[in-house]
C-alpha positions as CSV (number, residue, x, y, z in Angstrom):
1,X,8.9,-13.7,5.8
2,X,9.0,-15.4,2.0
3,X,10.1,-12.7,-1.0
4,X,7.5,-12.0,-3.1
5,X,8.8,-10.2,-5.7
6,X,12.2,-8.2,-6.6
7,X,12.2,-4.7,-8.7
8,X,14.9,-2.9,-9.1
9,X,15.5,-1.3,-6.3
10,X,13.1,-2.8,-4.0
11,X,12.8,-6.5,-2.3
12,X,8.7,-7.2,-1.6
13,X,8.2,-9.6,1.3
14,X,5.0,-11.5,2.8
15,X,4.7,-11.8,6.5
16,X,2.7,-14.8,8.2
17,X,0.2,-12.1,8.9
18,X,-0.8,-11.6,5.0
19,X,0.6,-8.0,5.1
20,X,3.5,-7.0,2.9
21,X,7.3,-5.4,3.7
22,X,9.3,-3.6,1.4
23,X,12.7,-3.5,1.6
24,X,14.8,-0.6,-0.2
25,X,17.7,-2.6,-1.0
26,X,20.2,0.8,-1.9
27,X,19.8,2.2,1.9
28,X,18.6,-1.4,3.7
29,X,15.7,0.1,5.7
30,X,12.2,-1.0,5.4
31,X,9.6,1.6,3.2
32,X,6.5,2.9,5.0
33,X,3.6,4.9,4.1
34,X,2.7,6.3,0.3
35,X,6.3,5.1,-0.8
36,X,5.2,1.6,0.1
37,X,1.5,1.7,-1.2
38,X,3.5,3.2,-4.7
39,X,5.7,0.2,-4.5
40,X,3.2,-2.4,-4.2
41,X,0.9,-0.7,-6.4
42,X,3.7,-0.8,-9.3
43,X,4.6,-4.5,-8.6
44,X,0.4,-5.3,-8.9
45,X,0.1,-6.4,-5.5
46,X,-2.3,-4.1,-4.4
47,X,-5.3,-2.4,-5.7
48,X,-6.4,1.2,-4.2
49,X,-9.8,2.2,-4.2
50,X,-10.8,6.0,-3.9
51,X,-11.9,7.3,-0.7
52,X,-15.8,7.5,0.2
53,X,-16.8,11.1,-0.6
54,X,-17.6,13.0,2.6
55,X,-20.1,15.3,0.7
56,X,-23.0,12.5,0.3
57,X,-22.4,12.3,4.3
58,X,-23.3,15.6,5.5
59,X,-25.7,16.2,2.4
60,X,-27.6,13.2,4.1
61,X,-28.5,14.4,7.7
62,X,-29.7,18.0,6.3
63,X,-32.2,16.9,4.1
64,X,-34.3,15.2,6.5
């Protein structure tokens, strides 16, 4: 893994896979989940896109 990026409290690696790590350097222990997705997010790594509504789905199949 090559370091991206260091914050303040967080290392940001780049696995040979393209994917990122994120290292909490106060406790040592890797960050998972919305924590992570925050931390990328905030270094400019990343960009979210909002979730496909569900509503135009099921709208779909009843008007035919």
């Amino acid at each position: 893994m090559e370091k991206v990026k260091k914050l303040n409290e967080f290392e940001i690696f780049k696995k040979r896979s393209g994917r990122h790590a994120v290292l909490n350097t106060k406790t040592n222990k890797l960050v998972a989940g919305t924590e992570k997705a925050d931390v990328l997010l905030k270094a400019g790594l990343i960009k979210l896109t909002p979730a496909k509504a569900k509503e135009a789905a099921a709208e779909a199949p009843a008007a035919q």
